[in-house]
N, CA, C, O and CB atoms as a CASP TS submission, in Angstrom:
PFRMAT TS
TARGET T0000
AUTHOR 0000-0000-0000
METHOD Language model
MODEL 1
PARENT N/A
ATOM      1  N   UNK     1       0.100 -17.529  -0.595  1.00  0.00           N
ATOM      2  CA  UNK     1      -0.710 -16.329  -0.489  1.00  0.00           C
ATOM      3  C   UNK     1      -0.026 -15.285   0.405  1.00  0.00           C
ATOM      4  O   UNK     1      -0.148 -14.097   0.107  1.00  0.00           O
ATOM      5  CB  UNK     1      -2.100 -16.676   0.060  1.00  0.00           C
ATOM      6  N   UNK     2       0.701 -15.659   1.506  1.00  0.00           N
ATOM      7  CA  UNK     2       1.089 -14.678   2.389  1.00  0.00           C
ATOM      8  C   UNK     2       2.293 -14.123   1.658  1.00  0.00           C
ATOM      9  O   UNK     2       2.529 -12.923   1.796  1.00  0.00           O
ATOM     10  CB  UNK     2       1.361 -15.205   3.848  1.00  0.00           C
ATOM     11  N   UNK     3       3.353 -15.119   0.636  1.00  0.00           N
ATOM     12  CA  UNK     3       4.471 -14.127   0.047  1.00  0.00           C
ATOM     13  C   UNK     3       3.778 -13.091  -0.666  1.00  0.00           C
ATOM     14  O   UNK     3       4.380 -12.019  -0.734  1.00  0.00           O
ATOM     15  CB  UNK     3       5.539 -14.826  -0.978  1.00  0.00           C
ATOM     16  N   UNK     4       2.506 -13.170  -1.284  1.00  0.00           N
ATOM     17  CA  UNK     4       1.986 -12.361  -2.201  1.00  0.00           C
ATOM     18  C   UNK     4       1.382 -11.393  -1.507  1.00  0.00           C
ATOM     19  O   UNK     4       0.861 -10.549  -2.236  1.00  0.00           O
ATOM     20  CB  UNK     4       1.173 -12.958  -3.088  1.00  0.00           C
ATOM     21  N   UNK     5       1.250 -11.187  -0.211  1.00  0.00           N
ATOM     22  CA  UNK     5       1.079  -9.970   0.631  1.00  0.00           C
ATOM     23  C   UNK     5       2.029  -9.199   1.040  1.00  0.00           C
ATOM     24  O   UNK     5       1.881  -7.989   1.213  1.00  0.00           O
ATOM     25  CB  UNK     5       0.557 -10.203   1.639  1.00  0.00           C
ATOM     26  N   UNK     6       3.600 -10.127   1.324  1.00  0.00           N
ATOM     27  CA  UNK     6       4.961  -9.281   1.121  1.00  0.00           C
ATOM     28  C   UNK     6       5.002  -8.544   0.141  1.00  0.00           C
ATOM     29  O   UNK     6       5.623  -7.485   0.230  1.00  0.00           O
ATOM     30  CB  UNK     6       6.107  -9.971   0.972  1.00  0.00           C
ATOM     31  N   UNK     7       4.234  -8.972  -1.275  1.00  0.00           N
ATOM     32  CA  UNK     7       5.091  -8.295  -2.114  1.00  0.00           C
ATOM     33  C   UNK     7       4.073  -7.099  -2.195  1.00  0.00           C
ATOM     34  O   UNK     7       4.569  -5.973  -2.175  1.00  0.00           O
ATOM     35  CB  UNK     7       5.575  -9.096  -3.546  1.00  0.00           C
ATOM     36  N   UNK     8       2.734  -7.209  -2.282  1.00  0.00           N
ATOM     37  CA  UNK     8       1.237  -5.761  -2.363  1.00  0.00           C
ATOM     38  C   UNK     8       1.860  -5.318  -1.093  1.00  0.00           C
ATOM     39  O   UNK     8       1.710  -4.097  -1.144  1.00  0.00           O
ATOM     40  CB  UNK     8      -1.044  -6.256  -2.183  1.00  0.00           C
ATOM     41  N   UNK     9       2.274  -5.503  -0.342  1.00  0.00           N
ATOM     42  CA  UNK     9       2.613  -4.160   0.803  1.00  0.00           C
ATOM     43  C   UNK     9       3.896  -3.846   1.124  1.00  0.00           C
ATOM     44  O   UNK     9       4.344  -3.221   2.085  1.00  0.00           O
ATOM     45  CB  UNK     9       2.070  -4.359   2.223  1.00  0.00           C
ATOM     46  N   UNK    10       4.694  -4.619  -0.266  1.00  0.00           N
ATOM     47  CA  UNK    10       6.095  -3.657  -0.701  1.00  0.00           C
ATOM     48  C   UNK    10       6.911  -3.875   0.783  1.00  0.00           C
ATOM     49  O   UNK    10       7.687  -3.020   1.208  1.00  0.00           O
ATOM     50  CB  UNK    10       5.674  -1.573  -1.114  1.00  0.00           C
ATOM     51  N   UNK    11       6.561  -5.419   1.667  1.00  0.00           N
ATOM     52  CA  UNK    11       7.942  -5.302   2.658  1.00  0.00           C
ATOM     53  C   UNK    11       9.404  -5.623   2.323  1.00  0.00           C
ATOM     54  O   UNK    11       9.907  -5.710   1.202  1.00  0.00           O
ATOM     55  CB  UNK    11       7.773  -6.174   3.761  1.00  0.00           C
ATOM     56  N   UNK    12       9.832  -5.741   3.209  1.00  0.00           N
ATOM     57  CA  UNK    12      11.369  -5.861   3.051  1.00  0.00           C
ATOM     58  C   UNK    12      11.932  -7.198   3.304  1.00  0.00           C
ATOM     59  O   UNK    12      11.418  -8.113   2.660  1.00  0.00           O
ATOM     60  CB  UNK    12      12.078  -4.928   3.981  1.00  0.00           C
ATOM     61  N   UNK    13      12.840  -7.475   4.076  1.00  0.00           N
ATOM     62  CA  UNK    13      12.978  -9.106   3.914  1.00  0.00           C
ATOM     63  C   UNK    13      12.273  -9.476   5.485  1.00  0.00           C
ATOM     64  O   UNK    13      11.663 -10.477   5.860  1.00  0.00           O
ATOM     65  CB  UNK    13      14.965  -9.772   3.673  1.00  0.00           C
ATOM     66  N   UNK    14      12.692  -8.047   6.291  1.00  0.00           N
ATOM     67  CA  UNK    14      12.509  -8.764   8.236  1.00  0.00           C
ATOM     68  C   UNK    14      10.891  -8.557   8.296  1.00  0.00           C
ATOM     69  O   UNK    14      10.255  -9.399   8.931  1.00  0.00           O
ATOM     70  CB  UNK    14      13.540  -7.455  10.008  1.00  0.00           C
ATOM     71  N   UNK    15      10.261  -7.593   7.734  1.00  0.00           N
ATOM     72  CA  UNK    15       8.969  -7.506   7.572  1.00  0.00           C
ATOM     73  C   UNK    15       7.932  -8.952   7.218  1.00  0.00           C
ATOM     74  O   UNK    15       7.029  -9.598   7.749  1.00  0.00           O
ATOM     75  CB  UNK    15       8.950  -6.507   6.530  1.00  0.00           C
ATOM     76  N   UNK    16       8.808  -8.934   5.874  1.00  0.00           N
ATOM     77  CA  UNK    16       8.490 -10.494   5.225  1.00  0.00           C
ATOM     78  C   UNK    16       8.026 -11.684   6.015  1.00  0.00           C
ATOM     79  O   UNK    16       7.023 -12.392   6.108  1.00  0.00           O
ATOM     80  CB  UNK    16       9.727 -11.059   4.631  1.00  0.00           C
ATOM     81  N   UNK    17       9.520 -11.547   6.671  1.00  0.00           N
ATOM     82  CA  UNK    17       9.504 -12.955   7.342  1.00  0.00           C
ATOM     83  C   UNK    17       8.680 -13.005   8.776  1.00  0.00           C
ATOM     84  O   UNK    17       8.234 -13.948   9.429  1.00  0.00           O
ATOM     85  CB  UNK    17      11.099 -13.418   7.623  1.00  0.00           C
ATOM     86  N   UNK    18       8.674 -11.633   8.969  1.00  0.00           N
ATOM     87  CA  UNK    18       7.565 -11.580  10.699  1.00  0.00           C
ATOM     88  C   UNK    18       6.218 -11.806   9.977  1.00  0.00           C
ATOM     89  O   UNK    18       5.542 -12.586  10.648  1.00  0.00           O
ATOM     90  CB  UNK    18       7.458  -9.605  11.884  1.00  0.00           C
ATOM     91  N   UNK    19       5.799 -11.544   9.238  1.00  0.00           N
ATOM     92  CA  UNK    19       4.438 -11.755   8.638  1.00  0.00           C
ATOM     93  C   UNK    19       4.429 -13.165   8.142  1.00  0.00           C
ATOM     94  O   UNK    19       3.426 -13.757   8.542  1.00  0.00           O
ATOM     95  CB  UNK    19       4.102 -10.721   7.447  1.00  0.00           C
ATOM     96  N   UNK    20       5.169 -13.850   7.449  1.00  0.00           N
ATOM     97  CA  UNK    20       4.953 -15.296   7.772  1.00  0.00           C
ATOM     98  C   UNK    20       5.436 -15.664   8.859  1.00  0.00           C
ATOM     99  O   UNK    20       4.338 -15.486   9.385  1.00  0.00           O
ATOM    100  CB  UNK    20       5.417 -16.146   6.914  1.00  0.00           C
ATOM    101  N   UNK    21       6.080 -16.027   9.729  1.00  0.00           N
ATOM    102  CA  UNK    21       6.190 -15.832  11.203  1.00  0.00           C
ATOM    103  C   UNK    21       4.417 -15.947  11.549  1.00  0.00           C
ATOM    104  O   UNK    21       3.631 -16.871  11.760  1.00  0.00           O
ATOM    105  CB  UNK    21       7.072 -14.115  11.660  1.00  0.00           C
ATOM    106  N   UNK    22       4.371 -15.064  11.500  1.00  0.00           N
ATOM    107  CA  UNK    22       2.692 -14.626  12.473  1.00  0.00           C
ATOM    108  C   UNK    22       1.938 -15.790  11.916  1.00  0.00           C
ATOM    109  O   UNK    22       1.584 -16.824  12.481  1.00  0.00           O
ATOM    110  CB  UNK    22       1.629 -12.775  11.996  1.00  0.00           C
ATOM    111  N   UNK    23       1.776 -15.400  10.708  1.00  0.00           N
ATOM    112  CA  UNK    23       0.925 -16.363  10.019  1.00  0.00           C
ATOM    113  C   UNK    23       0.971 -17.781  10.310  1.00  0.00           C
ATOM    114  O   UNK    23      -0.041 -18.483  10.298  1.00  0.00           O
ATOM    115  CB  UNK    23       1.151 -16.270   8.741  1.00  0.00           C
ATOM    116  N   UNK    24       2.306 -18.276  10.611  1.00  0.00           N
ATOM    117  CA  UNK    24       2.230 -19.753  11.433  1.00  0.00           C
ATOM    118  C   UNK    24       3.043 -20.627  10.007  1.00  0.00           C
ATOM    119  O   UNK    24       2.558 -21.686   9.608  1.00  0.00           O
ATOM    120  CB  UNK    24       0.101 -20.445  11.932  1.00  0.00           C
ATOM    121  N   UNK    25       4.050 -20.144   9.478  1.00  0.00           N
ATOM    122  CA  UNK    25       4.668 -20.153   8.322  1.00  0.00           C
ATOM    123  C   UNK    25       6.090 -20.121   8.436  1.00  0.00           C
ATOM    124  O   UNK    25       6.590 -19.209   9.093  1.00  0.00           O
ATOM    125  CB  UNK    25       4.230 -19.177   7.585  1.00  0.00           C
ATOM    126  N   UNK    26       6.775 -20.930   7.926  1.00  0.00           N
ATOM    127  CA  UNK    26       8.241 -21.084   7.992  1.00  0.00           C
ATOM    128  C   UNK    26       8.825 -19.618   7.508  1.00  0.00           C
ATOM    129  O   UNK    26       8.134 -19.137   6.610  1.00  0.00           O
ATOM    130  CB  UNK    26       8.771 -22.400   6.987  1.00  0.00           C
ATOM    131  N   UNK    27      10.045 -18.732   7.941  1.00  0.00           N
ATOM    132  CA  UNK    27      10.405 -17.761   7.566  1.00  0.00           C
ATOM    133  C   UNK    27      11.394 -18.013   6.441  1.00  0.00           C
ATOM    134  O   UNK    27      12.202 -18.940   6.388  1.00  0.00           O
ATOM    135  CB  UNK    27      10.766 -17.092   8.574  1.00  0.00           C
ATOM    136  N   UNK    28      11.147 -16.738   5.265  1.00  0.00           N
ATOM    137  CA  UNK    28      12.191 -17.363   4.025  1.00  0.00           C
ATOM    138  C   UNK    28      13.668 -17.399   4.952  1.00  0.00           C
ATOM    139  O   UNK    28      13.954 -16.803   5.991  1.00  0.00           O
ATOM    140  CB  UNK    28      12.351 -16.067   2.303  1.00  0.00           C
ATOM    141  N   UNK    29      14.636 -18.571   3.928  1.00  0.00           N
ATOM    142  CA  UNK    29      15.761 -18.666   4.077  1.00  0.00           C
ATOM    143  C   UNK    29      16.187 -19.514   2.997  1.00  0.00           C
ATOM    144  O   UNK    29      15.573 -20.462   2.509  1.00  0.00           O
ATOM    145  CB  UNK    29      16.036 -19.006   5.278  1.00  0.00           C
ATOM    146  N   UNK    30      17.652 -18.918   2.591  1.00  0.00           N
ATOM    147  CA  UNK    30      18.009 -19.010   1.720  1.00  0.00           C
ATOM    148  C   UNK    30      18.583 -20.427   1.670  1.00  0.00           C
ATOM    149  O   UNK    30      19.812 -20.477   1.614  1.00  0.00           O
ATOM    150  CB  UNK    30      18.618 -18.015   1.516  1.00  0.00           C
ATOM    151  N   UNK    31      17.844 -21.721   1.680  1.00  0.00           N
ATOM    152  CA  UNK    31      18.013 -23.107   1.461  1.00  0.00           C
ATOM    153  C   UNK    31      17.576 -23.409   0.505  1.00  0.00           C
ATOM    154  O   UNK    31      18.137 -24.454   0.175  1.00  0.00           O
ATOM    155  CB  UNK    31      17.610 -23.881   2.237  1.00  0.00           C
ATOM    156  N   UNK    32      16.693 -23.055  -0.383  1.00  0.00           N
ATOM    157  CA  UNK    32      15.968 -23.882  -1.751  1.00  0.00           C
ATOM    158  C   UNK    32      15.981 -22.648  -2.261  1.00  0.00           C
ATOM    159  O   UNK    32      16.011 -21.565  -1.676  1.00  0.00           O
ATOM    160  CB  UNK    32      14.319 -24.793  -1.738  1.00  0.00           C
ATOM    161  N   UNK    33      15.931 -23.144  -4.503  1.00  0.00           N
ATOM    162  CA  UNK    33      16.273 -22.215  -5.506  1.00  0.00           C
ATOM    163  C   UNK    33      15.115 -20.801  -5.109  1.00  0.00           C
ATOM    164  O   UNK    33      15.337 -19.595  -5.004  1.00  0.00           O
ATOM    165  CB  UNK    33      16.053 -23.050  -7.199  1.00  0.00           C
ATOM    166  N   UNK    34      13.569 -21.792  -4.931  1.00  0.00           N
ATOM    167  CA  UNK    34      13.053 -20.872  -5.097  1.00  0.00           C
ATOM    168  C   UNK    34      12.748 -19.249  -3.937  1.00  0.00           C
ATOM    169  O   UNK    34      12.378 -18.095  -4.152  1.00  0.00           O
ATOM    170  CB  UNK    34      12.146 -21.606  -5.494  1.00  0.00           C
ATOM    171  N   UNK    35      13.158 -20.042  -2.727  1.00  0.00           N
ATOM    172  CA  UNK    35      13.540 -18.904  -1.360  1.00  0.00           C
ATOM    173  C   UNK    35      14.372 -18.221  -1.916  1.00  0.00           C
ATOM    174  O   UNK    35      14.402 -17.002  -1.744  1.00  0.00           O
ATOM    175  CB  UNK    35      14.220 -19.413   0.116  1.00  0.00           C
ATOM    176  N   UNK    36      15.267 -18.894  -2.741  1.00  0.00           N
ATOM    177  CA  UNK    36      16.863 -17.601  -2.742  1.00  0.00           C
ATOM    178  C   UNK    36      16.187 -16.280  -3.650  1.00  0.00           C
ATOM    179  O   UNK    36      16.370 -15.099  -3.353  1.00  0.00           O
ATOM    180  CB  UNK    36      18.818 -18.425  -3.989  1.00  0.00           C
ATOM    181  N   UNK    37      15.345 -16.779  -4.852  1.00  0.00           N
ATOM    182  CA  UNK    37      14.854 -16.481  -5.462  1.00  0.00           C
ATOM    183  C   UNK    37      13.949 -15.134  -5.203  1.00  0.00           C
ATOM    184  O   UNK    37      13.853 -14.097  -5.859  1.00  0.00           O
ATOM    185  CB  UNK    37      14.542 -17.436  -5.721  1.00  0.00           C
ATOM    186  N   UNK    38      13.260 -15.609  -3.857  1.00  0.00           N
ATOM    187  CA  UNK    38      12.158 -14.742  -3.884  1.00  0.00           C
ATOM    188  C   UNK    38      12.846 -13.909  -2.852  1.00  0.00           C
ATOM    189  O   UNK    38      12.349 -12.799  -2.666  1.00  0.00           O
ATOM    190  CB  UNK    38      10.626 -15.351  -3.575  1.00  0.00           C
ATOM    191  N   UNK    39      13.971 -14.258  -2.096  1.00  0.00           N
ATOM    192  CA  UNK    39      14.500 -13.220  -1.195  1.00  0.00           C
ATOM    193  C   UNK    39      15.206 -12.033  -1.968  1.00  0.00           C
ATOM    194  O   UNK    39      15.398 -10.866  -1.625  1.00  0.00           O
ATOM    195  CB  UNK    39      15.511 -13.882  -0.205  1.00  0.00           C
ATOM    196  N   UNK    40      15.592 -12.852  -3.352  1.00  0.00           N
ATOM    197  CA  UNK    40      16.769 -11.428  -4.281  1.00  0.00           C
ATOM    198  C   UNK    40      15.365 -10.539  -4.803  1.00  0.00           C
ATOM    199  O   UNK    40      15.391  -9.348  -5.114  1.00  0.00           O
ATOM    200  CB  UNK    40      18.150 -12.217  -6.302  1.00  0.00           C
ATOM    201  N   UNK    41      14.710 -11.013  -4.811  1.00  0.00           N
ATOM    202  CA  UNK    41      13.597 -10.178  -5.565  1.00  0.00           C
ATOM    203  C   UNK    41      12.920  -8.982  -4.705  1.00  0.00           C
ATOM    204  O   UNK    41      12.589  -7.857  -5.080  1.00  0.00           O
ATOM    205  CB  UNK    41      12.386 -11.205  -6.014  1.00  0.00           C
ATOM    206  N   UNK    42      12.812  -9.643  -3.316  1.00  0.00           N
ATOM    207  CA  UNK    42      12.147  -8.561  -2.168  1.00  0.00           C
ATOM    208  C   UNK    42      13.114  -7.690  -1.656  1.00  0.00           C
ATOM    209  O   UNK    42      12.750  -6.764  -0.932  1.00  0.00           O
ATOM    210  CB  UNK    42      11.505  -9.264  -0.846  1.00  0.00           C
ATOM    211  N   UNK    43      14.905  -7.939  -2.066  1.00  0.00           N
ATOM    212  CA  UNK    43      15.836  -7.111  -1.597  1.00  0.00           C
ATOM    213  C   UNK    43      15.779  -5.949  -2.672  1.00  0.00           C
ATOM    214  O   UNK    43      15.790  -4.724  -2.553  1.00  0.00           O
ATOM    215  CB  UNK    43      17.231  -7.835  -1.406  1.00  0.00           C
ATOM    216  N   UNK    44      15.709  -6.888  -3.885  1.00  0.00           N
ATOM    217  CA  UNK    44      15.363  -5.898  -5.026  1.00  0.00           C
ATOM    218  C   UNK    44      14.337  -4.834  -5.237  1.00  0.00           C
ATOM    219  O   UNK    44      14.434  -3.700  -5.707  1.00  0.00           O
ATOM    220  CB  UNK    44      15.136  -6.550  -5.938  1.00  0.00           C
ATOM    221  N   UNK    45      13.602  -5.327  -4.890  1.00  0.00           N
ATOM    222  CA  UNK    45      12.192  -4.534  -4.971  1.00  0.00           C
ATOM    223  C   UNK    45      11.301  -4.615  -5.484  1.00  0.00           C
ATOM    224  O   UNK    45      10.398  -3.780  -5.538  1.00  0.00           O
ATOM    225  CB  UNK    45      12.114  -3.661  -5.218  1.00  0.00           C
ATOM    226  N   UNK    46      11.386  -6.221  -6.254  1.00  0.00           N
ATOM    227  CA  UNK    46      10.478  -6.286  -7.384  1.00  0.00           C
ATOM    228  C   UNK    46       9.202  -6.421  -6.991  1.00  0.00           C
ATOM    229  O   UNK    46       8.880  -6.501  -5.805  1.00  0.00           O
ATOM    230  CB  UNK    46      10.756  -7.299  -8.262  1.00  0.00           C
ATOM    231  N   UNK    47       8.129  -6.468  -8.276  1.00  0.00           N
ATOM    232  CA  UNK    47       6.977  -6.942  -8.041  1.00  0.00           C
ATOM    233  C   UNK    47       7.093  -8.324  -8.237  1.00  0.00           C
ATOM    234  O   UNK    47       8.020  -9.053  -8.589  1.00  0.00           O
ATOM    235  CB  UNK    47       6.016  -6.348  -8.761  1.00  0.00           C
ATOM    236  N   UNK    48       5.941  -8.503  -7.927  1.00  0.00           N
ATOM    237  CA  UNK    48       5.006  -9.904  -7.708  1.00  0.00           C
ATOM    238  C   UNK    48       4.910 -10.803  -9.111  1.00  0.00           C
ATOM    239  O   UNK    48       4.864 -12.028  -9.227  1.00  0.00           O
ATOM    240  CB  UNK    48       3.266  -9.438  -7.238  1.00  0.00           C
ATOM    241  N   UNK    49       4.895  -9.644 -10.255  1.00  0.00           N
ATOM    242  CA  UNK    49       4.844 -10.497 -11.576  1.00  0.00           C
ATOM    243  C   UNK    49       6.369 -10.536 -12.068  1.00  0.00           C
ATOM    244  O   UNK    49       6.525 -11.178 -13.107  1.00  0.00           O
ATOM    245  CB  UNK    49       3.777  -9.772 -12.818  1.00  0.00           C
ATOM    246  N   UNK    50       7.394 -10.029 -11.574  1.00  0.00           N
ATOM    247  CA  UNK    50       8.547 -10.000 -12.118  1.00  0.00           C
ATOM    248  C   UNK    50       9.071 -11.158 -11.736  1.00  0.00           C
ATOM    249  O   UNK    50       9.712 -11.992 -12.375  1.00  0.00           O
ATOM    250  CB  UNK    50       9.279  -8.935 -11.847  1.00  0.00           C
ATOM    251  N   UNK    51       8.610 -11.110 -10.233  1.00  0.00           N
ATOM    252  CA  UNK    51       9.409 -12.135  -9.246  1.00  0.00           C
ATOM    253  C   UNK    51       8.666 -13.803 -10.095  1.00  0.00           C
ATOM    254  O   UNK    51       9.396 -14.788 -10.201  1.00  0.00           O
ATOM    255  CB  UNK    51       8.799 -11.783  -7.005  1.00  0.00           C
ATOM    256  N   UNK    52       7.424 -13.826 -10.523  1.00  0.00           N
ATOM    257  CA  UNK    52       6.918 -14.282 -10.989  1.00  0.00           C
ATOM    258  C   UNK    52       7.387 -15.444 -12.772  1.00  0.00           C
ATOM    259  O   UNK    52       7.042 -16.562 -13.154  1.00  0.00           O
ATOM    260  CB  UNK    52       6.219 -13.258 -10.758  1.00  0.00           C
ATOM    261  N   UNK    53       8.268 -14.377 -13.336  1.00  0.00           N
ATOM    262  CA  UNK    53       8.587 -14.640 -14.622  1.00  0.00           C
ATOM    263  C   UNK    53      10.251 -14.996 -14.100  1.00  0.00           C
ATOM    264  O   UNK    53      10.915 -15.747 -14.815  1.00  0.00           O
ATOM    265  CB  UNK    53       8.215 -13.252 -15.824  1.00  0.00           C
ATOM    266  N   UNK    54      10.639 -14.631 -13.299  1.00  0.00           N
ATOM    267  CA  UNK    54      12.709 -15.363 -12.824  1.00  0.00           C
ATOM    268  C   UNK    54      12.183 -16.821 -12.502  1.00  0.00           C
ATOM    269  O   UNK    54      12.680 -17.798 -13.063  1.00  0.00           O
ATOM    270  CB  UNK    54      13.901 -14.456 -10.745  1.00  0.00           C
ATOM    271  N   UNK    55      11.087 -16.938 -11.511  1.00  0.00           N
ATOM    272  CA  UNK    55      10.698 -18.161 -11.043  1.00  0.00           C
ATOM    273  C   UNK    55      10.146 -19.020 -12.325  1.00  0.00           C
ATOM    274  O   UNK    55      10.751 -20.084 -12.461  1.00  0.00           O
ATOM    275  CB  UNK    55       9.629 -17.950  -9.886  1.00  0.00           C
ATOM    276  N   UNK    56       9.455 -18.854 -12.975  1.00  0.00           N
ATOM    277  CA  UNK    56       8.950 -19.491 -14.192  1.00  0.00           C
ATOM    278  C   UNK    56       9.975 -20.137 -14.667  1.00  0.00           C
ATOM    279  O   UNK    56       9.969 -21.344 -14.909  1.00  0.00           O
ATOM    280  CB  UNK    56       8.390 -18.637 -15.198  1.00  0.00           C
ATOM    281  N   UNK    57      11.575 -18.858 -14.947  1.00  0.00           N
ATOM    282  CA  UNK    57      12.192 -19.449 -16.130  1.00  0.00           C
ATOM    283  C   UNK    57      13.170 -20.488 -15.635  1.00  0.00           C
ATOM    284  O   UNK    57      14.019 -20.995 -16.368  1.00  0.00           O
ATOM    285  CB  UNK    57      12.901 -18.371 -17.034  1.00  0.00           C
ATOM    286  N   UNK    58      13.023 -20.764 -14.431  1.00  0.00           N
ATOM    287  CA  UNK    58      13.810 -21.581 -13.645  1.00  0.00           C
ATOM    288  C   UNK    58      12.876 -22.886 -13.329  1.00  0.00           C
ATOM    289  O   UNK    58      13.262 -23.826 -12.634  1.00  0.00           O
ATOM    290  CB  UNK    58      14.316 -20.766 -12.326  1.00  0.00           C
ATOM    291  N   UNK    59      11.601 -22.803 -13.939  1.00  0.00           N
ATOM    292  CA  UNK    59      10.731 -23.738 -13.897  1.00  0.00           C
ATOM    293  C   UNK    59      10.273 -24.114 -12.516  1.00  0.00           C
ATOM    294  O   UNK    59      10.121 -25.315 -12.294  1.00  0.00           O
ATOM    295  CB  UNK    59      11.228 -24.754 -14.561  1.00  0.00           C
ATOM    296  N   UNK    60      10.020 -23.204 -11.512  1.00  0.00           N
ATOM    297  CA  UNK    60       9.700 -22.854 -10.208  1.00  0.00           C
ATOM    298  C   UNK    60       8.033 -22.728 -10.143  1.00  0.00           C
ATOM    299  O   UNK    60       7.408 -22.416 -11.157  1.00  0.00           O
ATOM    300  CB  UNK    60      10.502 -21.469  -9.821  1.00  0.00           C
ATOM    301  N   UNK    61       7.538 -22.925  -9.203  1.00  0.00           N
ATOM    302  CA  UNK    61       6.319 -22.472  -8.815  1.00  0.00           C
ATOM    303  C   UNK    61       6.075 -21.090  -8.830  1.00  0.00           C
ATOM    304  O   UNK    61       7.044 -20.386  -8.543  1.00  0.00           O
ATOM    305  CB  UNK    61       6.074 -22.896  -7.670  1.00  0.00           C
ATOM    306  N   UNK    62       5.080 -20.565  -9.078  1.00  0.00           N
ATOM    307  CA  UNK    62       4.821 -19.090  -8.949  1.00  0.00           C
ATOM    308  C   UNK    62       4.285 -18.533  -7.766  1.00  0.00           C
ATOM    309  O   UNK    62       3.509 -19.303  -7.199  1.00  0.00           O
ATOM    310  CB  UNK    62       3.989 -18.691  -9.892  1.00  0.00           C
ATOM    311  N   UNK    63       4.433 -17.557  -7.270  1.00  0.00           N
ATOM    312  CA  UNK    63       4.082 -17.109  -6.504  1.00  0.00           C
ATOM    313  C   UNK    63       2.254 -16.822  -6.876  1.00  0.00           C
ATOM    314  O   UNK    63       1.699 -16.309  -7.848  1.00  0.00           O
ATOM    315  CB  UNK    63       5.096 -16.118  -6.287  1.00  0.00           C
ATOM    316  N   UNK    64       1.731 -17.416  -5.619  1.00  0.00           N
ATOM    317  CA  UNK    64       0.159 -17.276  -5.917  1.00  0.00           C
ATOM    318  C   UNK    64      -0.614 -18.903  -6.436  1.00  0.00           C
ATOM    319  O   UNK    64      -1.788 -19.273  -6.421  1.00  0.00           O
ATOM    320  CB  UNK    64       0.011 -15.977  -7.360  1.00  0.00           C
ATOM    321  N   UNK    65       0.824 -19.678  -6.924  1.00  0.00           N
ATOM    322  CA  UNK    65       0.316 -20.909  -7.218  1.00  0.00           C
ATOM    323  C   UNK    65       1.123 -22.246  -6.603  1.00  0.00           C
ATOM    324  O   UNK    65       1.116 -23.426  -6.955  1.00  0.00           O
ATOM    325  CB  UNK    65       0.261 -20.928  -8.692  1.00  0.00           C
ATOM    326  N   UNK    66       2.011 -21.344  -5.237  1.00  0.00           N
ATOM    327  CA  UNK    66       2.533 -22.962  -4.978  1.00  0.00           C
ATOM    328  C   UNK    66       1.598 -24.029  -4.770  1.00  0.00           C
ATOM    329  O   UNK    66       0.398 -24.089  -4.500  1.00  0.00           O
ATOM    330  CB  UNK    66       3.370 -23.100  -3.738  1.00  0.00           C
ATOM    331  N   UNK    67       2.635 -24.956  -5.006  1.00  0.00           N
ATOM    332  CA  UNK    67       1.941 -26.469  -5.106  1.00  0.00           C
ATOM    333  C   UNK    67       0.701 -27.022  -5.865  1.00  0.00           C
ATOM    334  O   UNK    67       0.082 -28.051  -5.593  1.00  0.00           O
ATOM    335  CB  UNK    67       1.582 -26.795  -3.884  1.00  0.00           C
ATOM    336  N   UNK    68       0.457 -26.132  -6.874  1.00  0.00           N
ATOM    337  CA  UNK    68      -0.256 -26.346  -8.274  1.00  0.00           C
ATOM    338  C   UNK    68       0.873 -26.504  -9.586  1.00  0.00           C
ATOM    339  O   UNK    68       1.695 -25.703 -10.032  1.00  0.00           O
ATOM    340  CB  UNK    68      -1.307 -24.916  -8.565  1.00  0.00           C
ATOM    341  N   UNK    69       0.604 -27.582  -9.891  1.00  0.00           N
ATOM    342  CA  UNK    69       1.446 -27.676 -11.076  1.00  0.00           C
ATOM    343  C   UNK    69       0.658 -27.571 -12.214  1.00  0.00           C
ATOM    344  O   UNK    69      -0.343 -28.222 -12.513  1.00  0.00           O
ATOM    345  CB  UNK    69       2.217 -28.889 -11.142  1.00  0.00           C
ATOM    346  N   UNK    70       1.194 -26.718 -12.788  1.00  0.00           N
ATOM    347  CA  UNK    70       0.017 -26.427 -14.746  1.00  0.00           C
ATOM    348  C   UNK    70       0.339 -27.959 -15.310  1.00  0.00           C
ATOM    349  O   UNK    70       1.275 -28.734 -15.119  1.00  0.00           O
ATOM    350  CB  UNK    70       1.018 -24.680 -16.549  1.00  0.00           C
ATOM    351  N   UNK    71      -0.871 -28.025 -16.089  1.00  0.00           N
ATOM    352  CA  UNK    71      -0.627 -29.358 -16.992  1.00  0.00           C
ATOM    353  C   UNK    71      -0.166 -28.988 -18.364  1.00  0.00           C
ATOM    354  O   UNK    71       0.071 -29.867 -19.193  1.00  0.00           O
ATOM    355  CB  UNK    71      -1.999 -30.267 -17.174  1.00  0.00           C
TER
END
């Protein structure tokens, strides 16, 4: 939920990561597919559903649904 507030208030990566920071949340870093993932996307600029469909096709969790797996 909190990446999905990075992305509705359009931060950047240091923004990002102080807001999970605060939140009591590991800060992204580029160790797993899907961090690298969501860091190229917030350098990029994307939205939330774009970032959404790279992660899909890599068979990733979505943003808004980690740790729910669809059946």
């Amino acid at each position: 939920m909190i990446i999905g507030l990075c992305f509705a208030f359009e931060l950047n990566i240091v923004e990002s990561n102080l807001l999970l920071k605060t939140a009591g949340y590991n800060e992204l870093y580029p160790r797993k597919k899907d961090e690298i993932i969501i860091l190229k996307c917030i350098e990029k600029g994307n939205n939330v559903y774009e970032t959404n469909n790279i992660l899909k096709k890599y068979n990733l969790d979505e943003i808004g649904n980690l740790g729910i797996k669809k059946k």
